[in-house]
Jmol script that loads the backbone (N, CA, C; Angstrom):
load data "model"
ATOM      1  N   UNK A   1      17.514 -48.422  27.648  1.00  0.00           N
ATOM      2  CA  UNK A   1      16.682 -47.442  26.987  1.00  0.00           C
ATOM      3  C   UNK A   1      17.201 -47.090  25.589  1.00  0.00           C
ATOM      4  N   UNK A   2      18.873 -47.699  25.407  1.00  0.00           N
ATOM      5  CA  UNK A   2      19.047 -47.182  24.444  1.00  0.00           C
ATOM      6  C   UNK A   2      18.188 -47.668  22.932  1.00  0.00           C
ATOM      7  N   UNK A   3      18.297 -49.057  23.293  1.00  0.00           N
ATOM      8  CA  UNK A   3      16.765 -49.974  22.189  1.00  0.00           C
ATOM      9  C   UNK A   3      15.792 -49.040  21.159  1.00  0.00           C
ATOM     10  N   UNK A   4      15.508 -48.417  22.818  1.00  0.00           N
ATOM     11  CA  UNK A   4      14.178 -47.769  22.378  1.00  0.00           C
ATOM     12  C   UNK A   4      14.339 -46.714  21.319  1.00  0.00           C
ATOM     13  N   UNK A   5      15.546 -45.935  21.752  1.00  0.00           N
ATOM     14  CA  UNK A   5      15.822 -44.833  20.654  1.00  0.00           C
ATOM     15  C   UNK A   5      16.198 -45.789  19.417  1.00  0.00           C
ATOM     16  N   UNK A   6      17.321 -46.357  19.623  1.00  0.00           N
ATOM     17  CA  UNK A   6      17.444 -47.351  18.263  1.00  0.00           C
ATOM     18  C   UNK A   6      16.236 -47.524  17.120  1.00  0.00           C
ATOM     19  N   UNK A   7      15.213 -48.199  17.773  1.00  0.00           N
ATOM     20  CA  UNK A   7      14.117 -48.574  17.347  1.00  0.00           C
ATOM     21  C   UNK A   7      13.407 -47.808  16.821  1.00  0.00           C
ATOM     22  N   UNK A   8      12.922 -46.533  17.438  1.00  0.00           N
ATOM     23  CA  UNK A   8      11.967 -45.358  17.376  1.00  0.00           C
ATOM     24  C   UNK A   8      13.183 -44.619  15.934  1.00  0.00           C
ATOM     25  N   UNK A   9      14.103 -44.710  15.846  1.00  0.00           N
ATOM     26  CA  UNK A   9      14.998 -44.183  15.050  1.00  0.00           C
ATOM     27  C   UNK A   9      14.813 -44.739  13.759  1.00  0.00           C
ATOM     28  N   UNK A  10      15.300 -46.077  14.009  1.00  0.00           N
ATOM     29  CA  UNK A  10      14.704 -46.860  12.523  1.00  0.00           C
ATOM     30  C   UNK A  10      13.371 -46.631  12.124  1.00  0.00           C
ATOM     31  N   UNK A  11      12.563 -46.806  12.925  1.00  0.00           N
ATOM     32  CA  UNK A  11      11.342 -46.701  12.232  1.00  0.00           C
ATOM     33  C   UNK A  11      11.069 -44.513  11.381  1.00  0.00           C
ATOM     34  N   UNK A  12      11.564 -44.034  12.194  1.00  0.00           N
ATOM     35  CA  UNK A  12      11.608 -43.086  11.158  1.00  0.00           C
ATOM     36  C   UNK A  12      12.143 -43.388  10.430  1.00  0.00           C
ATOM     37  N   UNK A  13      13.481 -43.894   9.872  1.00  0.00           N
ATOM     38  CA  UNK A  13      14.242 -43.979   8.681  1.00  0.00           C
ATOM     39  C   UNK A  13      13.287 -44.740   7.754  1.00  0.00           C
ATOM     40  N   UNK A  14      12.521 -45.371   8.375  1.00  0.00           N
ATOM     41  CA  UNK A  14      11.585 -46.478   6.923  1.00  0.00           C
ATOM     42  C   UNK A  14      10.318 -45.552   6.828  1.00  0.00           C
ATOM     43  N   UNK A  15       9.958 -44.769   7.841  1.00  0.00           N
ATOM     44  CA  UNK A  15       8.635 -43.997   7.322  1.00  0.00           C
ATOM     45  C   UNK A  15       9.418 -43.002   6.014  1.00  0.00           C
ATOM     46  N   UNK A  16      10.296 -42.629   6.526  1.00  0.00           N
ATOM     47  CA  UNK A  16      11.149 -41.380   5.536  1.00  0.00           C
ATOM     48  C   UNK A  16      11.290 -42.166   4.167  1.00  0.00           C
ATOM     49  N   UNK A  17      11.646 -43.276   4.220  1.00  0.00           N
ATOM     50  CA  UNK A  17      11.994 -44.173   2.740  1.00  0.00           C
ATOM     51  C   UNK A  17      10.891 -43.994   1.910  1.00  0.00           C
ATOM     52  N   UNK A  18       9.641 -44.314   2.815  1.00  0.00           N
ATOM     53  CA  UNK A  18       8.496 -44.995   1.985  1.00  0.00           C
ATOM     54  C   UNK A  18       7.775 -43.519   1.701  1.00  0.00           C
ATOM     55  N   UNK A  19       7.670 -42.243   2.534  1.00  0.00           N
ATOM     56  CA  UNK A  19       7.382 -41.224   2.129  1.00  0.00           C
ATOM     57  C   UNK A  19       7.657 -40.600   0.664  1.00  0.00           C
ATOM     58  N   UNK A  20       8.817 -40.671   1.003  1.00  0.00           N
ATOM     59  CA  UNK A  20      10.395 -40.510  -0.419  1.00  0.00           C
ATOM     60  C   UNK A  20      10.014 -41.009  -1.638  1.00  0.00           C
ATOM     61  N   UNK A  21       9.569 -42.420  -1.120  1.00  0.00           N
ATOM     62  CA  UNK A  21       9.469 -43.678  -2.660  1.00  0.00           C
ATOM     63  C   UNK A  21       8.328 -43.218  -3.273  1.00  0.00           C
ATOM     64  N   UNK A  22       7.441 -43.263  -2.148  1.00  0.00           N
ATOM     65  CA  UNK A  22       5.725 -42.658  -2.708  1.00  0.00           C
ATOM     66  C   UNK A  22       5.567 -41.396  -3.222  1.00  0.00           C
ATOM     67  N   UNK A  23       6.199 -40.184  -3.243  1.00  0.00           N
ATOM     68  CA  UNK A  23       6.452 -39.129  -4.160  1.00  0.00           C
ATOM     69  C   UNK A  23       7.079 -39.606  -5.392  1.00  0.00           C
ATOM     70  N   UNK A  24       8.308 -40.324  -5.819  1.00  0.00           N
ATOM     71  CA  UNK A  24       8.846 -40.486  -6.566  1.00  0.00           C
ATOM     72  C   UNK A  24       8.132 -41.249  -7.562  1.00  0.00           C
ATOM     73  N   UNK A  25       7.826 -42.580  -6.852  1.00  0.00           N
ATOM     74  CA  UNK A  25       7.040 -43.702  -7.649  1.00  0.00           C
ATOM     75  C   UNK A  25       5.619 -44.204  -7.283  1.00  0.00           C
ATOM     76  N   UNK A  26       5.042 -44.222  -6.469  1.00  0.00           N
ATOM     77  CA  UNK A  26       3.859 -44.223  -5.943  1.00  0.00           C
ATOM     78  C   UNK A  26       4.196 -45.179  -5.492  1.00  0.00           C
ATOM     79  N   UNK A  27       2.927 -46.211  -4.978  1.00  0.00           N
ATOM     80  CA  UNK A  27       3.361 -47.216  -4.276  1.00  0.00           C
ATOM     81  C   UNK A  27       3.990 -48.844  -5.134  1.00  0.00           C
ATOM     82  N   UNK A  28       5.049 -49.397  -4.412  1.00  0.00           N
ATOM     83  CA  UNK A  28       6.063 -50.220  -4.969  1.00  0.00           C
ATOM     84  C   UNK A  28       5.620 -51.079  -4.276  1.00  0.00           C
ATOM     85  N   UNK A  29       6.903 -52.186  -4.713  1.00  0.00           N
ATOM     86  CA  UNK A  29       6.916 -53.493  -3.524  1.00  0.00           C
ATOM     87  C   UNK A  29       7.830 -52.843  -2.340  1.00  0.00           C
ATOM     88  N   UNK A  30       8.688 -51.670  -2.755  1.00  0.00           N
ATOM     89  CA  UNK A  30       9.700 -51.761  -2.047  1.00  0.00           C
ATOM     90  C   UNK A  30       9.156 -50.673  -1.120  1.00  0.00           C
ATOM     91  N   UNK A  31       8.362 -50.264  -1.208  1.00  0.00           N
ATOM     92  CA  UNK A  31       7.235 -49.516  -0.094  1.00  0.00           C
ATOM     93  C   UNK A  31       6.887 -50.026   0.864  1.00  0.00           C
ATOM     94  N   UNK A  32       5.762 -51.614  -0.215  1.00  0.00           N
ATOM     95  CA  UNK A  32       5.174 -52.419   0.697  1.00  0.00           C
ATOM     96  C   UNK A  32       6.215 -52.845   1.978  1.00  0.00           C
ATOM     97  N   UNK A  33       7.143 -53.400   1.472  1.00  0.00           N
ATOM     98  CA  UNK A  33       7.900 -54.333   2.276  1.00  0.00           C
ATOM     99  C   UNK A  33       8.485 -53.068   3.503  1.00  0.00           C
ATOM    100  N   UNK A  34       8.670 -52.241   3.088  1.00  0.00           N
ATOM    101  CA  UNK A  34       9.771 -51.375   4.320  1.00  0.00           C
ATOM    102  C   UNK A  34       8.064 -51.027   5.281  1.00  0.00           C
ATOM    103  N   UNK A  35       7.125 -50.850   4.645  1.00  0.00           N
ATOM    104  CA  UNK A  35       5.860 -50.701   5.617  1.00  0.00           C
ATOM    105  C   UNK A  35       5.792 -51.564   6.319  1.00  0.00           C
ATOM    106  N   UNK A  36       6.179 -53.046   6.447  1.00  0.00           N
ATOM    107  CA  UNK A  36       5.837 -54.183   6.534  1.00  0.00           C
ATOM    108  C   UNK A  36       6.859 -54.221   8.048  1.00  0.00           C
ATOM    109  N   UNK A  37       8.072 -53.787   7.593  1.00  0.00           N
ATOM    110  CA  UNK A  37       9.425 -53.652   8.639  1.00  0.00           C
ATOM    111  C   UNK A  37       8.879 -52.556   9.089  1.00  0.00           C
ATOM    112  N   UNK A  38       8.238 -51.778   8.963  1.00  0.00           N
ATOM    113  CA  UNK A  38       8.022 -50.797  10.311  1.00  0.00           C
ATOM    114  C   UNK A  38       7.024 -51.172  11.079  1.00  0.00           C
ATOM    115  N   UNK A  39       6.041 -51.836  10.276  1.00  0.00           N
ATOM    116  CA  UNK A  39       5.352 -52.826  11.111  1.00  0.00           C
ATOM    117  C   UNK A  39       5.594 -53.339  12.391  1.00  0.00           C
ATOM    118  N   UNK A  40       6.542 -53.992  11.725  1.00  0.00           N
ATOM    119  CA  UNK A  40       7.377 -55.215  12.937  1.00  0.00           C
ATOM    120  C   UNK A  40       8.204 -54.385  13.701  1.00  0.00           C
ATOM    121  N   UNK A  41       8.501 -53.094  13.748  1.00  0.00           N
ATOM    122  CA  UNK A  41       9.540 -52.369  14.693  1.00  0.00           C
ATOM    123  C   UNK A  41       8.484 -51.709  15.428  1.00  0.00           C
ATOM    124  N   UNK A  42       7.290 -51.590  15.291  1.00  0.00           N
ATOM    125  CA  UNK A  42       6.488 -50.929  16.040  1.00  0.00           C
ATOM    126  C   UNK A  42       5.542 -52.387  17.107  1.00  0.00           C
ATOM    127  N   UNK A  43       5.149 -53.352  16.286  1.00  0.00           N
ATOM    128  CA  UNK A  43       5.120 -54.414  17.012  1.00  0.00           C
ATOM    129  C   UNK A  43       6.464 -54.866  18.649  1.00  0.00           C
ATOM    130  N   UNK A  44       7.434 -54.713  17.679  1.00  0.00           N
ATOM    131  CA  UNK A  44       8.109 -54.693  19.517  1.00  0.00           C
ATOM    132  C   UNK A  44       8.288 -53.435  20.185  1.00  0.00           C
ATOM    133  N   UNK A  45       8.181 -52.252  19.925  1.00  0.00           N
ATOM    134  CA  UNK A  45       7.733 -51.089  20.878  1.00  0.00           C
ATOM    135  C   UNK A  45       6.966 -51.355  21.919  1.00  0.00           C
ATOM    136  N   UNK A  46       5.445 -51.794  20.863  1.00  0.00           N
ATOM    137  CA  UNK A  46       3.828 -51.894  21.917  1.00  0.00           C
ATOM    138  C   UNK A  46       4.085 -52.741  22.711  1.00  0.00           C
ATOM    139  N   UNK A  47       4.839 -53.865  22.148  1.00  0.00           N
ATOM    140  CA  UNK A  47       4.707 -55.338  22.940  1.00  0.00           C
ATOM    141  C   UNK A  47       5.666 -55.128  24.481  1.00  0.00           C
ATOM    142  N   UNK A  48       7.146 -53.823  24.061  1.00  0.00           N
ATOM    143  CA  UNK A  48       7.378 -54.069  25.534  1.00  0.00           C
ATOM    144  C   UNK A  48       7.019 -52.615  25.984  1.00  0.00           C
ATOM    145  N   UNK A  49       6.123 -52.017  25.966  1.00  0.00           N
ATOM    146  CA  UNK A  49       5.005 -51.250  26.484  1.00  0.00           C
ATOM    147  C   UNK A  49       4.465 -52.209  27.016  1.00  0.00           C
ATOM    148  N   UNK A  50       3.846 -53.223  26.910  1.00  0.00           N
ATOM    149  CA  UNK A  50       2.371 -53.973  27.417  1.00  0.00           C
ATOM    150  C   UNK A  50       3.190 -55.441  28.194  1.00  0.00           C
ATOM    151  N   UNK A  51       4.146 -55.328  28.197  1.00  0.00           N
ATOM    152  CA  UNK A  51       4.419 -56.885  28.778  1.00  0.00           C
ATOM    153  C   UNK A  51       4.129 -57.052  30.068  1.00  0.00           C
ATOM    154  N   UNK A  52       3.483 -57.891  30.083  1.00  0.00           N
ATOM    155  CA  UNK A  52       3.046 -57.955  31.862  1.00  0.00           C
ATOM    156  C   UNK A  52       3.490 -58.324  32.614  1.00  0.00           C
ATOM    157  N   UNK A  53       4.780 -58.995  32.495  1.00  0.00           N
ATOM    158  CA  UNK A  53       5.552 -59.037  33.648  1.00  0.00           C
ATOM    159  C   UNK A  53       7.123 -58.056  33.915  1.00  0.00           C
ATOM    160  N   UNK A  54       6.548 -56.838  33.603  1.00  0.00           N
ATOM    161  CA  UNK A  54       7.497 -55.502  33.817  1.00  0.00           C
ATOM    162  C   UNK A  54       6.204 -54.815  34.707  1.00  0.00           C
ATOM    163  N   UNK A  55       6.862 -54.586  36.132  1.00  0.00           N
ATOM    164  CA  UNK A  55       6.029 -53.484  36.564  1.00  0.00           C
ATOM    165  C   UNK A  55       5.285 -52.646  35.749  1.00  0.00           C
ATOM    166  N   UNK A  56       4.473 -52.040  36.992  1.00  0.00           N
ATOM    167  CA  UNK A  56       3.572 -50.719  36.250  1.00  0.00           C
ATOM    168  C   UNK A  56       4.533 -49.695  35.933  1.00  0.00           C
ATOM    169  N   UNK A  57       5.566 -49.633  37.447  1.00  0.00           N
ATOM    170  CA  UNK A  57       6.976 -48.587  36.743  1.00  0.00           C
ATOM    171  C   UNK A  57       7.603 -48.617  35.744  1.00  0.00           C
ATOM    172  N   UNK A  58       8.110 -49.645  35.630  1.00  0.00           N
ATOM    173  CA  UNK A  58       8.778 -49.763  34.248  1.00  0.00           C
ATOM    174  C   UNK A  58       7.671 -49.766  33.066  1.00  0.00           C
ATOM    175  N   UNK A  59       6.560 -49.932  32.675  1.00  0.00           N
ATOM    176  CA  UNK A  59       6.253 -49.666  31.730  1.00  0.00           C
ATOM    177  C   UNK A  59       5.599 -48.533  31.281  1.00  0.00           C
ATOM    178  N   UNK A  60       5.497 -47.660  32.252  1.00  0.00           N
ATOM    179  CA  UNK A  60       5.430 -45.890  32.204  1.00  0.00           C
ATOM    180  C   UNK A  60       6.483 -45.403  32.367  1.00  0.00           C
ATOM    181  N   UNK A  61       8.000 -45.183  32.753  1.00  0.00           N
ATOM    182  CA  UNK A  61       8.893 -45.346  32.042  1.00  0.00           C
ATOM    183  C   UNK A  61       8.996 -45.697  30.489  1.00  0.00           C
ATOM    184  N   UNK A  62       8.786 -46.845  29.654  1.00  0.00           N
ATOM    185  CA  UNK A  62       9.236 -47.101  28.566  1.00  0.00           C
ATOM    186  C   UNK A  62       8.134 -46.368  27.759  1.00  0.00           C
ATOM    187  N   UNK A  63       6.915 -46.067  28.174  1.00  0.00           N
ATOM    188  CA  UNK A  63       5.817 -45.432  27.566  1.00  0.00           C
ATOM    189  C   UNK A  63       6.258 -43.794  27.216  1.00  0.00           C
ATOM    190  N   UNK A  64       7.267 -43.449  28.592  1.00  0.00           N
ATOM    191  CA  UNK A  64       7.503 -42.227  28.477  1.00  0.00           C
ATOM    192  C   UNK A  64       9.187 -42.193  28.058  1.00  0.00           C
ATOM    193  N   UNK A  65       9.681 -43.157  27.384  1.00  0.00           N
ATOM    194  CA  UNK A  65      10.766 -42.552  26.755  1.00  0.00           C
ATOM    195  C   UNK A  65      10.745 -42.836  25.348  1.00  0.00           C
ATOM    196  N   UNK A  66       8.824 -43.464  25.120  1.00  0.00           N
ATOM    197  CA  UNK A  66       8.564 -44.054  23.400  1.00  0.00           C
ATOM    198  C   UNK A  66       8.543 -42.969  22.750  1.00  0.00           C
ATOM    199  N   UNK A  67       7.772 -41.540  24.210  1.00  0.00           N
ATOM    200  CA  UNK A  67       6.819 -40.727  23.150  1.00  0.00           C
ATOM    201  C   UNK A  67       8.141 -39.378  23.264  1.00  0.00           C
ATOM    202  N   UNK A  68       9.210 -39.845  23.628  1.00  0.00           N
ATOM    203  CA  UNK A  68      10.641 -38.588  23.506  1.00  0.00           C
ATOM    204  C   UNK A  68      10.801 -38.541  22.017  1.00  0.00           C
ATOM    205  N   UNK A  69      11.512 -37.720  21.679  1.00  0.00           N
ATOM    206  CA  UNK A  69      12.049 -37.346  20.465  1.00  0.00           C
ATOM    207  C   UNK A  69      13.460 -38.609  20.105  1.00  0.00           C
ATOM    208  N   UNK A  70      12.967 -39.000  18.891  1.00  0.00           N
ATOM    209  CA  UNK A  70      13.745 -40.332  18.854  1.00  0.00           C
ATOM    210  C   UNK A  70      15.300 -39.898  18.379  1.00  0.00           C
ATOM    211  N   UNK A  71      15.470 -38.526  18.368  1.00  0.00           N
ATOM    212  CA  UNK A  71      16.784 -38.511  17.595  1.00  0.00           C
ATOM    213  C   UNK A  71      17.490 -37.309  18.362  1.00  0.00           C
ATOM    214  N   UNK A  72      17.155 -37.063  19.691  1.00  0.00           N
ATOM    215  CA  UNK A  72      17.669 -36.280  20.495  1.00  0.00           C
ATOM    216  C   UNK A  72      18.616 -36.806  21.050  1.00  0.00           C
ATOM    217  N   UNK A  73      18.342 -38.205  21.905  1.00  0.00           N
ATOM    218  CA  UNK A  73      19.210 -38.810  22.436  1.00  0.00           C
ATOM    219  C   UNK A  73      20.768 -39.161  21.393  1.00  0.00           C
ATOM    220  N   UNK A  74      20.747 -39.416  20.503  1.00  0.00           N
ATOM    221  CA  UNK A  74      21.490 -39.339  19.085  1.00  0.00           C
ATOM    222  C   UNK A  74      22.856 -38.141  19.256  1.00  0.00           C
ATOM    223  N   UNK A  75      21.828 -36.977  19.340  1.00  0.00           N
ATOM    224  CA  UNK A  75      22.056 -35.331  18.715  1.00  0.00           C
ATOM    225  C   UNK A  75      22.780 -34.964  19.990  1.00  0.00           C
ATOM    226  N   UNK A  76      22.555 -35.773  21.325  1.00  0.00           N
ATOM    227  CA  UNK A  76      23.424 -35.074  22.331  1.00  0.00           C
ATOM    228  C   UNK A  76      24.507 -35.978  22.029  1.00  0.00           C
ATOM    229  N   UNK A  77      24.758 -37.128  22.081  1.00  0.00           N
ATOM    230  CA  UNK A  77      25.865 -37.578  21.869  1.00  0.00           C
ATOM    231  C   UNK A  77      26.751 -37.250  20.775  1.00  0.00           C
ATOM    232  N   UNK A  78      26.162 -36.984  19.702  1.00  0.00           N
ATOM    233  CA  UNK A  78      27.382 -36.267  18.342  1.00  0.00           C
ATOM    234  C   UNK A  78      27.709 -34.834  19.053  1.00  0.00           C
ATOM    235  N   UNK A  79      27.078 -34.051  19.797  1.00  0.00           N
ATOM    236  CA  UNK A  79      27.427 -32.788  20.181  1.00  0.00           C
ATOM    237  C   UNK A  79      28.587 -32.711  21.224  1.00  0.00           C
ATOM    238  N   UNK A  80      28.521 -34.178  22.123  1.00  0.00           N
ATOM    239  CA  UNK A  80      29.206 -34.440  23.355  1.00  0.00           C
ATOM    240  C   UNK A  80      30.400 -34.580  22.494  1.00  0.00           C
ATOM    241  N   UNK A  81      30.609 -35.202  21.348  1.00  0.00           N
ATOM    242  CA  UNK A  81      32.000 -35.528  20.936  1.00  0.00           C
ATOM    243  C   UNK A  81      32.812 -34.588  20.420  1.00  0.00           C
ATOM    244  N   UNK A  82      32.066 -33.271  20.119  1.00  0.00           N
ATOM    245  CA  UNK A  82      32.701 -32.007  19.396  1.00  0.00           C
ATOM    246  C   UNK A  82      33.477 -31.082  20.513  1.00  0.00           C
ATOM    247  N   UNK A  83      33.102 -31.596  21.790  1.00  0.00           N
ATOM    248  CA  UNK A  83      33.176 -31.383  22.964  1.00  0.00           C
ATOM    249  C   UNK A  83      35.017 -31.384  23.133  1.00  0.00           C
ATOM    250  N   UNK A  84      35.813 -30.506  23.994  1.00  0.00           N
ATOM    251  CA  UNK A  84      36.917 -30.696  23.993  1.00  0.00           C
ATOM    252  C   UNK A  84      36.902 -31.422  25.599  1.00  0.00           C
ATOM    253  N   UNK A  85      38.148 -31.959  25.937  1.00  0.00           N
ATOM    254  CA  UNK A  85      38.054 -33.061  27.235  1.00  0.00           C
ATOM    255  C   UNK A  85      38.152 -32.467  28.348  1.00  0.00           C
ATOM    256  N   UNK A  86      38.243 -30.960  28.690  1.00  0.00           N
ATOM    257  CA  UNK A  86      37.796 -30.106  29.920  1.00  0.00           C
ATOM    258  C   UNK A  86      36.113 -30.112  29.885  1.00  0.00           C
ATOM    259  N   UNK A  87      35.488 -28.993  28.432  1.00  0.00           N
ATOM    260  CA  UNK A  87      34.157 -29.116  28.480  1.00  0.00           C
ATOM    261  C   UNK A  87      33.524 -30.248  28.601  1.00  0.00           C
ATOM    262  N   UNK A  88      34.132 -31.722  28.191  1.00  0.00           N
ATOM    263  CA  UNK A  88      33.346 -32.844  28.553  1.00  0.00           C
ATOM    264  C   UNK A  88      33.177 -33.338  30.098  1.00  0.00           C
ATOM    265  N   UNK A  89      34.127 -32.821  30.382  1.00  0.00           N
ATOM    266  CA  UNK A  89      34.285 -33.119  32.558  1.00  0.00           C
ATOM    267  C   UNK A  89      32.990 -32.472  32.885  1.00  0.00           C
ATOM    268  N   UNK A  90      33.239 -31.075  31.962  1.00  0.00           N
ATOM    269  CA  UNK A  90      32.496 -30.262  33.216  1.00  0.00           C
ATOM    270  C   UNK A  90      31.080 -30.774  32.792  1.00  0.00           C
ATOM    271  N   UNK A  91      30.518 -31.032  31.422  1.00  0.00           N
ATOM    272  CA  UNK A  91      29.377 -31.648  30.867  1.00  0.00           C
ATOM    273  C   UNK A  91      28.587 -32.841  31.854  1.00  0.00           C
ATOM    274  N   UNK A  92      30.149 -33.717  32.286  1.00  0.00           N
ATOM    275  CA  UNK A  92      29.321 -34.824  32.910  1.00  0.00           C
ATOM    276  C   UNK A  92      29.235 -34.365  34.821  1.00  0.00           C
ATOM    277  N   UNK A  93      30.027 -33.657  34.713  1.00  0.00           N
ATOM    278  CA  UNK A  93      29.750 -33.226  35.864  1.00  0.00           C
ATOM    279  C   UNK A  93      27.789 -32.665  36.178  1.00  0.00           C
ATOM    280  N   UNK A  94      27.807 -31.727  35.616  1.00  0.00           N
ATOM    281  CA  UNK A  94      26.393 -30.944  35.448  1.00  0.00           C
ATOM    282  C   UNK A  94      25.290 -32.353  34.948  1.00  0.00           C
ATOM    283  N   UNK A  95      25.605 -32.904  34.232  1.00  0.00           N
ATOM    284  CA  UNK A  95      25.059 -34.285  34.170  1.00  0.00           C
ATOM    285  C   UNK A  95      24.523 -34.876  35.394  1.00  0.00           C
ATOM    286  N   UNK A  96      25.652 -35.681  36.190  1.00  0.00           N
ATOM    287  CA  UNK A  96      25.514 -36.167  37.486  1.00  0.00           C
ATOM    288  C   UNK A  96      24.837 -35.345  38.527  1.00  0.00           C
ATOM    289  N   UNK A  97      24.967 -33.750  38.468  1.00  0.00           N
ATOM    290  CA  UNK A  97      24.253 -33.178  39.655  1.00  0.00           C
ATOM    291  C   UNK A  97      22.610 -33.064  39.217  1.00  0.00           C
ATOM    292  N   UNK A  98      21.917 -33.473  37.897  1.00  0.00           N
ATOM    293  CA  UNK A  98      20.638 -33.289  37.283  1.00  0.00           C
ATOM    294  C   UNK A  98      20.383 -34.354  37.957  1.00  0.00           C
ATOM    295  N   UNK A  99      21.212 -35.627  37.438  1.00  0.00           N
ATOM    296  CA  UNK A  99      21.099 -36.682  38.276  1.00  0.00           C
ATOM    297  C   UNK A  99      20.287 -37.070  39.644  1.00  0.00           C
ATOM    298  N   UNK A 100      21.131 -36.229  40.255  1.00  0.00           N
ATOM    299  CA  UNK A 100      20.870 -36.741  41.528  1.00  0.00           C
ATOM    300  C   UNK A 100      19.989 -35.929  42.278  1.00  0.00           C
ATOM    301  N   UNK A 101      19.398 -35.131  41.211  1.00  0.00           N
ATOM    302  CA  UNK A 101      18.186 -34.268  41.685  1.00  0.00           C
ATOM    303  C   UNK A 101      18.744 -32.799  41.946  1.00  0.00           C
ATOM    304  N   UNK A 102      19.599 -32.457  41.884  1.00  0.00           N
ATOM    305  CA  UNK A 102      20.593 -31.060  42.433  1.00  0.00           C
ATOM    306  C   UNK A 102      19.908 -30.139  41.431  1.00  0.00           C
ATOM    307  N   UNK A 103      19.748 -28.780  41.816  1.00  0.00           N
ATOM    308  CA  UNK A 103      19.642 -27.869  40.742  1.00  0.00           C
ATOM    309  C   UNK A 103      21.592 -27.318  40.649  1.00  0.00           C
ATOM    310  N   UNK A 104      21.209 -26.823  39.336  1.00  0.00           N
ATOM    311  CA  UNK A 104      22.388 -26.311  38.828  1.00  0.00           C
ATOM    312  C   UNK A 104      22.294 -25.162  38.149  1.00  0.00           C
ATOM    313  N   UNK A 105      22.995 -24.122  38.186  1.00  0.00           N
ATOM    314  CA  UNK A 105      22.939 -22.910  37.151  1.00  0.00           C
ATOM    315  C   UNK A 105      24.267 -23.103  36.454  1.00  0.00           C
ATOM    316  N   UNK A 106      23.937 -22.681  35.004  1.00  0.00           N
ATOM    317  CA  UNK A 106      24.897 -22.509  34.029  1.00  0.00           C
ATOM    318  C   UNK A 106      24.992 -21.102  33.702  1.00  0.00           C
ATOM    319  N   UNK A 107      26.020 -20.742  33.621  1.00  0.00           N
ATOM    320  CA  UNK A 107      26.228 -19.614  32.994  1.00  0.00           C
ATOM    321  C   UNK A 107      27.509 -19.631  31.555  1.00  0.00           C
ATOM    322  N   UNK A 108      26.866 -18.957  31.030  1.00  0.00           N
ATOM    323  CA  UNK A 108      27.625 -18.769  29.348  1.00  0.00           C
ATOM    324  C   UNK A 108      28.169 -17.217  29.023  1.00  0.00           C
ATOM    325  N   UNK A 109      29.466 -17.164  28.821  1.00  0.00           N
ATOM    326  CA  UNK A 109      30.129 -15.917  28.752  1.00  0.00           C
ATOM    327  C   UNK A 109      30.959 -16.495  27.224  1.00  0.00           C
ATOM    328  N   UNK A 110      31.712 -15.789  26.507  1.00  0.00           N
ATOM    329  CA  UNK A 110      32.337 -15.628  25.327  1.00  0.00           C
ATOM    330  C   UNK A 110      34.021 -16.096  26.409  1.00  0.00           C
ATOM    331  N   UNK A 111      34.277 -16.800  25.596  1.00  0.00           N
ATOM    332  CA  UNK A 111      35.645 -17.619  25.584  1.00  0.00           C
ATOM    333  C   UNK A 111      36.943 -16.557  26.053  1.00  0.00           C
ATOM    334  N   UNK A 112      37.342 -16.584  26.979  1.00  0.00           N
ATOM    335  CA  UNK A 112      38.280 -15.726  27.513  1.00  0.00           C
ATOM    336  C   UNK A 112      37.423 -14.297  28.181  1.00  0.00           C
ATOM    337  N   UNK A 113      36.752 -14.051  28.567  1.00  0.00           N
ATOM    338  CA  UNK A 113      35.846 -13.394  29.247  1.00  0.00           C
ATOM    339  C   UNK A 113      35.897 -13.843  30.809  1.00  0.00           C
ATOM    340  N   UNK A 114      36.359 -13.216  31.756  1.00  0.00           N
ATOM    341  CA  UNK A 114      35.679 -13.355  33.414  1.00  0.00           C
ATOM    342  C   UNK A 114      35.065 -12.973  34.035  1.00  0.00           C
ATOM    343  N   UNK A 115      34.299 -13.257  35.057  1.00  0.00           N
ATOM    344  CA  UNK A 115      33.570 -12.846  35.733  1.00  0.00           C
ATOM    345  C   UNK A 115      33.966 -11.735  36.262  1.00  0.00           C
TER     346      UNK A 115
END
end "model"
wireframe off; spacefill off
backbone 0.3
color backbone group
């Protein structure tokens, strides 16, 4: 799945370029061409959306992790790393119990504070 964010990622970065360029300069070659590459990054999105030999599951799955926010998946991982290596245990811990279907409550108190 990670592809998908990859992908869905780049292609913002070239809509953002050509947005950018087209205020600055109107339309270029160097517009054309990055339109051209988002083209083709959206061409393999649809294509493995539609491939027909991926289940119906899997391709509602990939349908439903096209239309996620492409830079979330990103934003948890830079946040996970600011993370010190107790809060990261307990992170993947609460992780694994979402996982496996478990509910979980979190609670948030100020740093040296007890219950």
């Amino acid at each position: 799945m990670s592809a998908i964010h990859h992908l869905r990622a780049a292609d913002e970065y070239l809509q953002d370029f050509i947005r950018e360029s087209i205020k600055r300069a109107g339309i270029t070659r160097g517009v054309q061409k990055f339109g051209d590459y988002s083209k083709r990054v959206n061409w393999i999105l649809t294509d493995m959306k539609t491939y027909p030999h991926f289940s119906d599951e899997i391709r509602e799955g990939l349908r439903h992790e096209m239309s996620s926010d492409a830079f979330s998946y990103v934003a948890i991982a830079e946040k996970c790393s600011l993370l010190s290596p107790q809060q990261r245990e307990l992170m993947d811990e609460a992780l694994d119990s979402i996982l496996k279907g478990e509910k979980i409550n979190i609670e948030f108190r100020p740093e040296g504070v007890t219950a």
